[in-house]
GUPA-496767 format. One record per residue (C-alpha): residue number from 1; residue in three letters; x, y, z. Coordinates in nm, 4 decimals. Layout:
N
i / aa / east / north / up
NUM / ALA / X / Y / Z
...
This chain:
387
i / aa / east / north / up
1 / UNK / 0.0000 / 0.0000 / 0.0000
2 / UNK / 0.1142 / 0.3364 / -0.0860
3 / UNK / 0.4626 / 0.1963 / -0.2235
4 / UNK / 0.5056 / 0.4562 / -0.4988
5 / UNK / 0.4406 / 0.7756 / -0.2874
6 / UNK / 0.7011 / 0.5705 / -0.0238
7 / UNK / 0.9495 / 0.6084 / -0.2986
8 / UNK / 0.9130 / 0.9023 / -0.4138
9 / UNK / 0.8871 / 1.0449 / -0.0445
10 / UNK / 1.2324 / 0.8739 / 0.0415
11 / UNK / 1.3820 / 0.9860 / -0.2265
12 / UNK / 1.2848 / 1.3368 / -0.1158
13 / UNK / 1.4121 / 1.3071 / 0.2097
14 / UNK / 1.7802 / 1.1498 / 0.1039
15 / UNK / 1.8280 / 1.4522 / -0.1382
16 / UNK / 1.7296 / 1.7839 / 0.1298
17 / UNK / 1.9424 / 1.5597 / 0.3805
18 / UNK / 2.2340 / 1.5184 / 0.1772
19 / UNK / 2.2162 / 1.8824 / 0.0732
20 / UNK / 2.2166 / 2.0018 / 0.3829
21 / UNK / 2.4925 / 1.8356 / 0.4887
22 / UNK / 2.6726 / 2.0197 / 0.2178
23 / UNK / 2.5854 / 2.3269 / 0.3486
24 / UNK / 2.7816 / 2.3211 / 0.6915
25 / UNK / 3.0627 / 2.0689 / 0.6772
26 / UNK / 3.3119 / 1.9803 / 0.9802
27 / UNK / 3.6742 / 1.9657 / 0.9560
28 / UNK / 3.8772 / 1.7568 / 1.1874
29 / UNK / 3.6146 / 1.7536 / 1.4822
30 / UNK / 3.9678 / 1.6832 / 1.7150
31 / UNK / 4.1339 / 2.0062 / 1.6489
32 / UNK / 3.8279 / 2.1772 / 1.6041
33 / UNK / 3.7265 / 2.0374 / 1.9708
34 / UNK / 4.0717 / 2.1801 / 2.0777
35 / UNK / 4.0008 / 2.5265 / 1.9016
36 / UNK / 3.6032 / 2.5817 / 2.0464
37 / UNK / 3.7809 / 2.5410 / 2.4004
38 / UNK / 4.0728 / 2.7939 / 2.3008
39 / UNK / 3.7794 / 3.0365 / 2.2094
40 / UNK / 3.5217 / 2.9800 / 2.4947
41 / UNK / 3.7658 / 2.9958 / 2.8185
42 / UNK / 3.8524 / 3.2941 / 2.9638
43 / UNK / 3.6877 / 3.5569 / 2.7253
44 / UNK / 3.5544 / 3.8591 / 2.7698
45 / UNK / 3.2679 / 3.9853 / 2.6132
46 / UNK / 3.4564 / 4.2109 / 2.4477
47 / UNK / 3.6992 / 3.9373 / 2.2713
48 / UNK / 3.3918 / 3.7091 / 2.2446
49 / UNK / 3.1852 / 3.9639 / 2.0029
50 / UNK / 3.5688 / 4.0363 / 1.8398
51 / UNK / 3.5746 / 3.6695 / 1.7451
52 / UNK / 3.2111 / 3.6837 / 1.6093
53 / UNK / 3.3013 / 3.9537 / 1.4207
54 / UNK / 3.5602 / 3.8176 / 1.2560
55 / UNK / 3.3816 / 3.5025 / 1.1863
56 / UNK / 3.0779 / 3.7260 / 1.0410
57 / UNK / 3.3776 / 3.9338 / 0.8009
58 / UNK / 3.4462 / 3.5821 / 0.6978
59 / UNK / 3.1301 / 3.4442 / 0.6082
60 / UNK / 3.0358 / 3.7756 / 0.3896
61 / UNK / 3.3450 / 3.6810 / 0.2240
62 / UNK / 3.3349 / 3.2936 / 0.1867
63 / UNK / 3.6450 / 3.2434 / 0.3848
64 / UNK / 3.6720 / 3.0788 / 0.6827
65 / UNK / 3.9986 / 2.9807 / 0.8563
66 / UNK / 4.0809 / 2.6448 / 0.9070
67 / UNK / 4.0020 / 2.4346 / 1.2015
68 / UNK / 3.6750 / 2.6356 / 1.1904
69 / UNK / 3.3950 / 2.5350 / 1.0387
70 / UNK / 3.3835 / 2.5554 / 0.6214
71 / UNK / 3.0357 / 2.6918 / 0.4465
72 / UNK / 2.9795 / 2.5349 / 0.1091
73 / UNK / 3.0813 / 2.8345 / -0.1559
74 / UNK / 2.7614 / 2.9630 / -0.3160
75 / UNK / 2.7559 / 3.2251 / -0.6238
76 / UNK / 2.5876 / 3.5548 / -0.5240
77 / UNK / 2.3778 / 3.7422 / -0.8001
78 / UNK / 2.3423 / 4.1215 / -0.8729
79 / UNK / 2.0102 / 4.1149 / -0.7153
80 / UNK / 2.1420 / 3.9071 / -0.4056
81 / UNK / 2.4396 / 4.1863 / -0.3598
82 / UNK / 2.2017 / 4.4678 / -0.3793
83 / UNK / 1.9738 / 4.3016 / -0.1319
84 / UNK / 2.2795 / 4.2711 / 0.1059
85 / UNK / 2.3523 / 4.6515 / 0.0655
86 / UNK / 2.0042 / 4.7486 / 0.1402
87 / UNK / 2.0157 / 4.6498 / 0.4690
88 / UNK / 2.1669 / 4.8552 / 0.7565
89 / UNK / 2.4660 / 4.7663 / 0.9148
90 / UNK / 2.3294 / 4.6954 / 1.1986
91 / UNK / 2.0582 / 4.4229 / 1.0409
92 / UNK / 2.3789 / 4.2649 / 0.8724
93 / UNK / 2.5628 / 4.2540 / 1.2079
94 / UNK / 2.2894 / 4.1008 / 1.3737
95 / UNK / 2.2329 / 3.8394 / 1.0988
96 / UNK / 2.6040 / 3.7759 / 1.0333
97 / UNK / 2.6468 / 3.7117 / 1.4030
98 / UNK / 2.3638 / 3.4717 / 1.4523
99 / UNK / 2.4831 / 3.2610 / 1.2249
100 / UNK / 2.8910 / 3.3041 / 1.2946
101 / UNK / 2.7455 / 3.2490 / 1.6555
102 / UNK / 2.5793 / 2.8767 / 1.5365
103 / UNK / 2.8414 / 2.7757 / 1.3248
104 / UNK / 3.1397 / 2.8538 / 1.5165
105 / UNK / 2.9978 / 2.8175 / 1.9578
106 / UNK / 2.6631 / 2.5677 / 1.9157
107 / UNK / 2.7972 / 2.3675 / 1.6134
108 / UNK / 2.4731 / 2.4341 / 1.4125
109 / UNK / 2.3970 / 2.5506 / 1.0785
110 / UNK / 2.0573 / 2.7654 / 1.0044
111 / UNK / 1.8575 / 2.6821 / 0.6506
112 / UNK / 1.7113 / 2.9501 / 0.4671
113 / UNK / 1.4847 / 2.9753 / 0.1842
114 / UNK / 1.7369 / 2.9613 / -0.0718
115 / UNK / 1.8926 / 2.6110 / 0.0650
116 / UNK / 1.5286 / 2.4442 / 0.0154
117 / UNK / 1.3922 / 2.5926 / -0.2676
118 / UNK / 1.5294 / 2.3018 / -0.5526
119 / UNK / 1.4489 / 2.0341 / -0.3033
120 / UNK / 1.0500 / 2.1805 / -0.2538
121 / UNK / 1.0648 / 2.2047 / -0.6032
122 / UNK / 1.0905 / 1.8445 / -0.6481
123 / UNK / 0.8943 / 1.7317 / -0.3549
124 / UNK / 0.6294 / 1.9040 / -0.5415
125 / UNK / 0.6464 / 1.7212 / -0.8505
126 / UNK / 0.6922 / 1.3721 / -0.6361
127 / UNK / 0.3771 / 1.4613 / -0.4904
128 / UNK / 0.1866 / 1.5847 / -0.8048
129 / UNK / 0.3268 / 1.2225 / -0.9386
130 / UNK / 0.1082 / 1.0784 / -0.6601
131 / UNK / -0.2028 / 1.1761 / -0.7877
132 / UNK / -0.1953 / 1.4498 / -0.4912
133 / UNK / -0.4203 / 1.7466 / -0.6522
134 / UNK / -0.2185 / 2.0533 / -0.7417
135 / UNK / -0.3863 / 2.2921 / -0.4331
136 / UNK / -0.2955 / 2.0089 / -0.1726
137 / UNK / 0.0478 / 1.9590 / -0.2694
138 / UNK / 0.0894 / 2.3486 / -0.2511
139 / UNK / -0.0441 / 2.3177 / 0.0864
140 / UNK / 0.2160 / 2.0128 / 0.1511
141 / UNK / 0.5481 / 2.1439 / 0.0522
142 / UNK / 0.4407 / 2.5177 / 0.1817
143 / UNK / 0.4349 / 2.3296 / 0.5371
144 / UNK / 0.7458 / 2.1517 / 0.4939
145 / UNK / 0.9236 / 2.5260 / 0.4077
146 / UNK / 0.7766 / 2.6900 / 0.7135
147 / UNK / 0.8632 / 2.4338 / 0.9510
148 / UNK / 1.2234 / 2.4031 / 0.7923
149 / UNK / 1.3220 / 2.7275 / 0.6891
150 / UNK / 1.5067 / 2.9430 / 0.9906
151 / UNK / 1.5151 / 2.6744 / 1.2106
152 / UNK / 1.8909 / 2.5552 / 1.3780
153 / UNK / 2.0196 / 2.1971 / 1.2702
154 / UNK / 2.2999 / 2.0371 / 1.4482
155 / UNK / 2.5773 / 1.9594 / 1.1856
156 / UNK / 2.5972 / 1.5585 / 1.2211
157 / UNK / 2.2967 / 1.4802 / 1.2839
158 / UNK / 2.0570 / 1.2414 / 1.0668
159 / UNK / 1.9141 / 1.5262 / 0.8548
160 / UNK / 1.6426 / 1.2343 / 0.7154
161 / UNK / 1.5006 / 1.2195 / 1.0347
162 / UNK / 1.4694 / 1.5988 / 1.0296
163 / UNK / 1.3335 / 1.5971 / 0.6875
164 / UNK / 1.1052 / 1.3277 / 0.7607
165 / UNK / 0.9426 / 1.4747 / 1.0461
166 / UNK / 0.8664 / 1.7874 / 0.8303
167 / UNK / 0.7023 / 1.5919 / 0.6165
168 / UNK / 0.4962 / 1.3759 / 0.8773
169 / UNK / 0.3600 / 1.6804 / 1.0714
170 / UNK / 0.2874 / 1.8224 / 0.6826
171 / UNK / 0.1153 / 1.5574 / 0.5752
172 / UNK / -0.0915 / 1.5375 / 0.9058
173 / UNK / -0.2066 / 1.8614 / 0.8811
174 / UNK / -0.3301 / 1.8452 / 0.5658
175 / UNK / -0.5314 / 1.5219 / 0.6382
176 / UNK / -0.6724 / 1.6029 / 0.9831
177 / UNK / -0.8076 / 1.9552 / 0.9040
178 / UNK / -1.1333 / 1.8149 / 0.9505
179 / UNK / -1.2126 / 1.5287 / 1.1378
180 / UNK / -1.5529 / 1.4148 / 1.2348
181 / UNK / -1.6035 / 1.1136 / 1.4508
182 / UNK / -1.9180 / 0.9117 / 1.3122
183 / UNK / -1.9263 / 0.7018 / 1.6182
184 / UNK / -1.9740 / 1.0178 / 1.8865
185 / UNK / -2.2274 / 1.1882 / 1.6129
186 / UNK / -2.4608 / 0.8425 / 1.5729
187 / UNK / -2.4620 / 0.8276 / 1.9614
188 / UNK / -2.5705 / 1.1880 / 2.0636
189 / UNK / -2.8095 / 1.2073 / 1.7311
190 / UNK / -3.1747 / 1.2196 / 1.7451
191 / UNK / -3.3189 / 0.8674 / 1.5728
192 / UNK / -3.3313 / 0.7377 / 1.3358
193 / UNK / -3.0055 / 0.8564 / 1.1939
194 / UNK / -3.0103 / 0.9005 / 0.8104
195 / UNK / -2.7405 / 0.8606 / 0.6045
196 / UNK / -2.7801 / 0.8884 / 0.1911
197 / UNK / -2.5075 / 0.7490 / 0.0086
198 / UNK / -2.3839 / 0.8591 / -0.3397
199 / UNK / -2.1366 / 0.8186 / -0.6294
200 / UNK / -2.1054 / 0.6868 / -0.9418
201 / UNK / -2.1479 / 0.3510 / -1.0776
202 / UNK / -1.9024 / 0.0676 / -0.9954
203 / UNK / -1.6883 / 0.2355 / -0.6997
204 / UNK / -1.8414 / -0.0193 / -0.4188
205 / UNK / -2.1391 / 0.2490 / -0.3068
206 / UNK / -2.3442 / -0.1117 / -0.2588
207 / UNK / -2.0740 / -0.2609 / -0.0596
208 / UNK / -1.9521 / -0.0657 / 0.1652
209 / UNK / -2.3350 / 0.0357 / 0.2889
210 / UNK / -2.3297 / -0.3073 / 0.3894
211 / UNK / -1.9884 / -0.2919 / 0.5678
212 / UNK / -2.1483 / -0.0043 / 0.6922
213 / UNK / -2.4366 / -0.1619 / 0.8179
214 / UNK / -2.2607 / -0.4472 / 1.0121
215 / UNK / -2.0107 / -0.2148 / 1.1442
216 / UNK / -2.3876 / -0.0452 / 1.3647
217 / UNK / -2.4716 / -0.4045 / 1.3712
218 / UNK / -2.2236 / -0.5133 / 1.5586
219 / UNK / -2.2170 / -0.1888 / 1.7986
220 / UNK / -2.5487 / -0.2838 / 1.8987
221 / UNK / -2.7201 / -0.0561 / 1.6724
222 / UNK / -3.0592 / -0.1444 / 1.4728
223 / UNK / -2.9954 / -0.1028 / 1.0939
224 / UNK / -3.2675 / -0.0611 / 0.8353
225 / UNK / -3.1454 / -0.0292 / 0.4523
226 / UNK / -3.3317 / 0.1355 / 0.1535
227 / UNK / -3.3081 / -0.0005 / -0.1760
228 / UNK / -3.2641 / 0.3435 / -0.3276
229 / UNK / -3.1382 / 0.2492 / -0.6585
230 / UNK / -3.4456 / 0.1591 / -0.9321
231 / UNK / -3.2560 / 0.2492 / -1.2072
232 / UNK / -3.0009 / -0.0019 / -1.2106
233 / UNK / -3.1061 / -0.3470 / -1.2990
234 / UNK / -3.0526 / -0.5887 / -1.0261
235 / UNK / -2.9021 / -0.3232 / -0.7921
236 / UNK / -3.2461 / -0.3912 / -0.5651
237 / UNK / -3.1121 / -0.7523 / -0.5473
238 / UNK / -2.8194 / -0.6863 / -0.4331
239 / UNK / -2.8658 / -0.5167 / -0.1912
240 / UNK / -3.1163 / -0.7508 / -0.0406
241 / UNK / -2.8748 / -1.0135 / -0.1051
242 / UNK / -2.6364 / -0.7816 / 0.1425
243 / UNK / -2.8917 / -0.7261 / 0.4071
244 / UNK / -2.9528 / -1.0752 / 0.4532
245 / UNK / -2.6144 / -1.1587 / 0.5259
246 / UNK / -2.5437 / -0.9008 / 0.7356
247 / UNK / -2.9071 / -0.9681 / 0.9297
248 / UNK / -3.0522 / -0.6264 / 0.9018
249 / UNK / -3.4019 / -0.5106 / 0.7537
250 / UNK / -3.4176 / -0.4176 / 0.3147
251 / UNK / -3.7247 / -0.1487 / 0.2258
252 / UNK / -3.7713 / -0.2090 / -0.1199
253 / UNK / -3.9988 / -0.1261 / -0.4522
254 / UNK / -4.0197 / -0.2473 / -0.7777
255 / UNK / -3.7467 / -0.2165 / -1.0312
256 / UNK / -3.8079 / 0.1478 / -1.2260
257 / UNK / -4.0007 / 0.2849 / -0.8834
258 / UNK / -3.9737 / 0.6607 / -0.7436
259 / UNK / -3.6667 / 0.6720 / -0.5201
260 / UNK / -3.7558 / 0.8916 / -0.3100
261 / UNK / -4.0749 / 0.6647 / -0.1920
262 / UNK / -3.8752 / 0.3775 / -0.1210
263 / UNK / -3.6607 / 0.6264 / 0.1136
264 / UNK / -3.9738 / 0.7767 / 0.2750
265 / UNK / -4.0993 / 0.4196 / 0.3186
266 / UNK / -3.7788 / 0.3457 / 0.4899
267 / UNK / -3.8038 / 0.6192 / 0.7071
268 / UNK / -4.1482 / 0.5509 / 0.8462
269 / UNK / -4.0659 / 0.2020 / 0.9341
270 / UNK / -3.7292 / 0.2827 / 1.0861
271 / UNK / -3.9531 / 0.5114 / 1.3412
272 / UNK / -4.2722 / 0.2466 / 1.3713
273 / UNK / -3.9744 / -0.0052 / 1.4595
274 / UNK / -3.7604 / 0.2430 / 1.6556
275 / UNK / -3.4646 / 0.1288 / 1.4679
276 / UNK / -3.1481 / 0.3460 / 1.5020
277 / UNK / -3.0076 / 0.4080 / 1.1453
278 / UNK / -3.1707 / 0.4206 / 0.8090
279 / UNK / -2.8878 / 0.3312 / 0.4946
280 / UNK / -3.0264 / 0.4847 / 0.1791
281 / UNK / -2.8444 / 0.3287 / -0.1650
282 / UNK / -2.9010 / 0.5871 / -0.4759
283 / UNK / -2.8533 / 0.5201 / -0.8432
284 / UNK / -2.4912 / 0.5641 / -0.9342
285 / UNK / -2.4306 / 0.8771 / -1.1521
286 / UNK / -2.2288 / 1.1457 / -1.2692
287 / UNK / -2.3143 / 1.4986 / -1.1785
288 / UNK / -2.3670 / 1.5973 / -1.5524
289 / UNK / -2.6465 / 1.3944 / -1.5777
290 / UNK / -2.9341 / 1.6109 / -1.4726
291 / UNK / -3.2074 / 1.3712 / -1.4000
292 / UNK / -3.0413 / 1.1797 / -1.1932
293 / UNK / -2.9392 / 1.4776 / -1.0179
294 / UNK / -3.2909 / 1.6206 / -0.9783
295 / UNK / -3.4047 / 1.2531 / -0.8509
296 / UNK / -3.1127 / 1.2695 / -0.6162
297 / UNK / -3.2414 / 1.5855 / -0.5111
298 / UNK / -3.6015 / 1.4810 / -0.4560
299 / UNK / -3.4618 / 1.2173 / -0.2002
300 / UNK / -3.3273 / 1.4875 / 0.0071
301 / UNK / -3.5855 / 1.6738 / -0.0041
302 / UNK / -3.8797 / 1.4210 / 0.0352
303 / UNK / -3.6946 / 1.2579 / 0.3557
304 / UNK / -3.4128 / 1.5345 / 0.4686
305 / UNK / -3.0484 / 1.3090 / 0.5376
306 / UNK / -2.8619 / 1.4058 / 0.8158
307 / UNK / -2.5518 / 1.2860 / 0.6866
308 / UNK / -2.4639 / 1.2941 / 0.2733
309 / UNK / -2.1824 / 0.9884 / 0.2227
310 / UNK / -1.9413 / 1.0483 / -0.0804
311 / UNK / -1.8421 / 0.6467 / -0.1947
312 / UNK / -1.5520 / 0.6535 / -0.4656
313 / UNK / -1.2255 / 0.4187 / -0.5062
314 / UNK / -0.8620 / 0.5265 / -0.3760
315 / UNK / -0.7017 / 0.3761 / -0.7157
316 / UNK / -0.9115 / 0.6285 / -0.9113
317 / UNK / -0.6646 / 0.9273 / -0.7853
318 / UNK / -0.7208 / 1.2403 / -0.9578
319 / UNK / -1.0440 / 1.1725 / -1.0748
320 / UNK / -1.1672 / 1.0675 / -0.7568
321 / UNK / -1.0499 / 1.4064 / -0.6041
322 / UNK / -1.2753 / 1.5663 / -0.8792
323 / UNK / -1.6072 / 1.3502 / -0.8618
324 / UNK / -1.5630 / 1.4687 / -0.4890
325 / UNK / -1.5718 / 1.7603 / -0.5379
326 / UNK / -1.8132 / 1.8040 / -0.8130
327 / UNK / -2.1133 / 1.5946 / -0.6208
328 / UNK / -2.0244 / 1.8029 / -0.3158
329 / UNK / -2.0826 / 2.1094 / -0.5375
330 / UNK / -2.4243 / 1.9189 / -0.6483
331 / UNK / -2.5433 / 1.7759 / -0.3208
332 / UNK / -2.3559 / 1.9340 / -0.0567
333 / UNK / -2.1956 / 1.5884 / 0.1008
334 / UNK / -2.0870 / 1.5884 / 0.4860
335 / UNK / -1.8719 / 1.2846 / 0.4296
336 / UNK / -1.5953 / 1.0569 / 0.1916
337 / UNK / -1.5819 / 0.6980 / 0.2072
338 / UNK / -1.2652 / 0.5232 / 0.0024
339 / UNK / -1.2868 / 0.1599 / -0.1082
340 / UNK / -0.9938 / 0.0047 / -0.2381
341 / UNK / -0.7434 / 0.1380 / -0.0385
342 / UNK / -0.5810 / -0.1352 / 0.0593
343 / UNK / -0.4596 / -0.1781 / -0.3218
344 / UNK / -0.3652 / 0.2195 / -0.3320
345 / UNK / 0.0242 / 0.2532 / -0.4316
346 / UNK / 0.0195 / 0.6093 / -0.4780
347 / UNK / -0.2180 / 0.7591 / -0.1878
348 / UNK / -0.3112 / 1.0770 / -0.3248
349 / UNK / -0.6613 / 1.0553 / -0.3308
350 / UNK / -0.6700 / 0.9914 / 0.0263
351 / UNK / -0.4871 / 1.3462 / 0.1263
352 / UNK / -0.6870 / 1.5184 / -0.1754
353 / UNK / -1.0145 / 1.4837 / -0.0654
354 / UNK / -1.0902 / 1.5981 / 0.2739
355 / UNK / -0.8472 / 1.8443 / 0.2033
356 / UNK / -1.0210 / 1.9986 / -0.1512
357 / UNK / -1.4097 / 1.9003 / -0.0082
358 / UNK / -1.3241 / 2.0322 / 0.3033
359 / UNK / -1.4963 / 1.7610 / 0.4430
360 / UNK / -1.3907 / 1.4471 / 0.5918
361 / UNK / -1.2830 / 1.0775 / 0.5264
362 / UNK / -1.5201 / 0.8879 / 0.7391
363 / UNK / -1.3777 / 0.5300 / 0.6425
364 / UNK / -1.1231 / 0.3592 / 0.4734
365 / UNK / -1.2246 / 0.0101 / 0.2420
366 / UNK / -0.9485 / -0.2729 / 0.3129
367 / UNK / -1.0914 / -0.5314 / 0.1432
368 / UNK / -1.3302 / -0.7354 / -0.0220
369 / UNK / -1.5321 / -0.8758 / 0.4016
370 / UNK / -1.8087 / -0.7026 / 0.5634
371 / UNK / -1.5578 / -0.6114 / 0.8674
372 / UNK / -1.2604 / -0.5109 / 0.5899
373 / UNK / -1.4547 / -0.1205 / 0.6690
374 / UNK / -1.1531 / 0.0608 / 0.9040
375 / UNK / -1.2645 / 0.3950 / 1.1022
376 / UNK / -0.9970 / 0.6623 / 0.9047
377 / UNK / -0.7217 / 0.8118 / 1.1634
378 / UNK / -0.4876 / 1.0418 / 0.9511
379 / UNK / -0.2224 / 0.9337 / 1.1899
380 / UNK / -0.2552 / 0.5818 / 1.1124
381 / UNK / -0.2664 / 0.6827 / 0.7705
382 / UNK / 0.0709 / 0.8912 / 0.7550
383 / UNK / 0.2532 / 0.6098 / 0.9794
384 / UNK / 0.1688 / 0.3767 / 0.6834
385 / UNK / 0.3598 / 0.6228 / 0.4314
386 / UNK / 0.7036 / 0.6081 / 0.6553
387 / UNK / 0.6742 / 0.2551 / 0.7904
């Protein structure tokens, strides 16, 4: 699962780590042991800003002495020298300093914008590569640069553990910026708790109402399904075929009947029963075709949902991303469900669509069983990237 955006990710983190070990090398850690003592005992503060001074003289210049710490030469542009003689002296003395003072005393390099901005680059197309929508991976690699960019790194240290995290708490961000626990909602809601499902044909809409419905099942909940879909021939079937082997109640019509009665009839003997949870199946369709869209409209309005379910695959990527958004344009969904996932090697649809819906992934399909229906936890999700 997820074994190309893996790659791709690892490959990300390998190159910023390597270059930033090129950007603060040092030189026989012995002597330069021996020379950090020679500096830090008995100076004044006077002879201790000297030094720093000197260091900062040296850095402007691209010299440093040996047995101090060498800075990777980098070429300097017209625009980059009049930037530097814009600023006052005192602005370069307190910048030069800073970093003389990290390089030279706390063994520590500082990244700047500059240092990142190839590396982003390509963590941008990595993620683009991973069916990640455009706005999302934006989003991703804008995260990484904020949380990177200024901040101290100890020269030595695993920079792909540094790089990595960057990308975890990215990646987390964008996936948990709106979370909506199911479970808590169904338990404080009035009843019977409707839920309409929608999405196009093929995508397991059928399927995972079931999982659906034995995941209440088996949390003591009573479960009543409604055999939406008339359009489809032998949809009504299979869904009945579902609900039997799951054990809960099928409200059905006849093939080519009104929708939105077969809901309504659903309804009314969810409350006559005091069942818990009404699951209403709909016709799969795209939102360009406008009579399915009015009939999926009717349902709503003839028996008001409380909760709208979007049902697409995780192999479907990009397109995914976009049906998601399009029906939520449509129908206004509260909701994602993604089936498939478990055979997902890139991942992007996944971090797309809660982030471009703004709503969010209620569940996760992992395989072809009625219990193969796992709760989504964007944490769980992002450990599964960097395992």
């Amino acid at each position: 699962m997820f074994n190309k955006l893996k790659e791709k990710l690892s490959g990300f983190t390998k190159s910023l780590g390597k270059q930033i070990d090129e950007k603060a090398i040092p030189v026989e850690p012995a002597q330069e042991e021996e020379s950090e003592i020679d500096f830090i005992s008995p100076s004044t503060p006077e002879t201790e800003e000297q030094l720093l001074s000197g260091v900062a003289t040296e850095i402007v210049n691209d010299e440093v002495e040996p047995q101090k710490t060498i800075v990777s030469d980098q070429t300097t542009d017209t625009k980059d020298i009049d930037a530097k003689a814009s600023k006052s002296p005192e602005q370069k003395k307190t910048g030069l300093v800073s970093k003389a003072k990290a390089l030279v005393f706390e063994r520590e390099f500082i990244l700047d914008e500059k240092d990142l901005e190839e590396p982003l680059w390509d963590l941008q197309i990595a993620l683009l590569e991973s069916d990640i929508a455009l706005t999302v991976a934006e989003a991703i690699t804008e995260e990484v640069k904020s949380e990177l960019v200024g901040s101290r790194r100890k020269i030595g240290k695993d920079t792909t553990d540094i790089v990595e995290q960057a990308l975890r708490n990215a990646l987390y961000n964008v996936m948990s910026a709106n979370i909506f626990d199911l479970d808590d909602y169904v338990r404080n809601a009035r009843k019977p708790v409707h839920m309409v499902f929608v999405g196009i044909n093929g995508t397991g809409k059928t399927t995972s109402i079931a999982k659906t419905a034995k995941r209440f099942k088996d949390m003591g909940y009573s479960v009543v399904l409604a055999a939406g879909d008339t359009f489809r021939a032998g949809a009504i079937d299979q869904l009945q075929i579902h609900g039997d082997r799951v054990g809960v109640k099928v409200i059905r019509h006849q093939e080519g009947g009104d929708p939105a009665a077969v809901v309504y009839d659903a309804i009314q003997y969810a409350k006559a029963h005091r069942a818990d949870i009404v699951l209403s199946d709909t016709a799969g369709r795209m939102h360009t075709n406008l009579n399915l869209m009015e009939q999926l409209k009717k349902v709503c309005r003839v028996s008001t949902p409380d909760l709208i379910i979007f049902v697409d695959e995780a192999v479907a990527g990009n397109d995914a991303v976009e049906r998601a958004a399009q029906f939520n344009e449509a129908v206004p969904i509260n909701g994602s469900i993604l089936t498939k996932t478990d055979a997902d090697a890139k991942g992007g649809a996944a971090i797309s669509i809660a982030y471009i819906t703004g709503k969010p992934i209620l569940f996760l399909g992992m395989g072809q069983g009625y219990d193969d229906l796992q709760k989504f936890d964007p944490k769980w999700f992002v450990d599964q990237i960097f395992e």
